[in-house]
N, C-alpha and C positions, 0 to 999 in steps of 0.2 A: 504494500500500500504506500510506504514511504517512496519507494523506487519512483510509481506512477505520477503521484503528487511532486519529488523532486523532478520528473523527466518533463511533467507538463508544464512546471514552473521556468524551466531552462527552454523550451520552447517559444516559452509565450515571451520571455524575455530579450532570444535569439531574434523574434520575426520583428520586436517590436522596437531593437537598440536602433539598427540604423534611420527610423522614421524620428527616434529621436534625438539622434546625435545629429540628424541637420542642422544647418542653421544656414539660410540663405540670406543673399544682400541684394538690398532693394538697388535695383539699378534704374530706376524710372518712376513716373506718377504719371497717371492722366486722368481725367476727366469727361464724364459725358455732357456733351454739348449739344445744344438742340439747333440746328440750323434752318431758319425759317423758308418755306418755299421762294423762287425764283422766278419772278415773270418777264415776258418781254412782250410790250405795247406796240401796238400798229395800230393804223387811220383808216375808216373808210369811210367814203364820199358818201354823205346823204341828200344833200344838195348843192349847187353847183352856186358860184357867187354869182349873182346878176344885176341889175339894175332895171328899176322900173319908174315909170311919172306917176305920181298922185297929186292930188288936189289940196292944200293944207294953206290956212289963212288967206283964201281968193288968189291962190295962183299955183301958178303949176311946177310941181318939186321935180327933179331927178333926186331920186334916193339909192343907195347903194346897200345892197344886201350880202353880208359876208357869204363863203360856203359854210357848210354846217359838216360837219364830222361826226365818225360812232368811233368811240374808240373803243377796241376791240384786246384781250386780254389773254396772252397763252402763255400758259404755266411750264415752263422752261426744264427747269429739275424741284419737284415736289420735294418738300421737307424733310429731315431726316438727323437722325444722331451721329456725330464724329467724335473721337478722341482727341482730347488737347491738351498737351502736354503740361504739367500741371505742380507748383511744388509739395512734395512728400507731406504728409500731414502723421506725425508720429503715431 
């Protein structure tokens, strides 16, 4: 009985020294970082600039009408987490 008891003690001891004798060194730090998405903008023509005549205070105007724009929206690279390097926190 001793035998067993000293052979399972010297086992559990053998499997368990080298996980304890590590000791590793921190060579780095980083951090998660949130990176917000990324768009890129384009124009499209909704109306065209013109100019037309109305009637305002008894006489007759040229007015000028700018073009009108839709500005339009495409999502480039969607958001996402990066590592950044970061100092060690003990």
């Amino acid at each position: 009985m001793k035998k067993i008891v000293a052979g399972a003690f010297f086992a559990v001891t053998a499997f368990a020294a080298p996980a304890m004798a590590w000791e590793g060194q921190v060579v780095a730090c980083y951090d998660k970082v949130w990176v917000p998405a990324s768009y890129e903008y384009s124009k499209k023509l909704i109306m065209a600039g013109h100019k037309e005549w109305e009637y305002k205070n008894g006489q007759m105007v040229k007015v000028w009408y700018p073009p009108v724009y839709k500005e339009i929206e495409h999502m480039t690279q969607p958001g996402h987490y990066i590592a950044r390097k970061a100092p060690c926190r003990s």
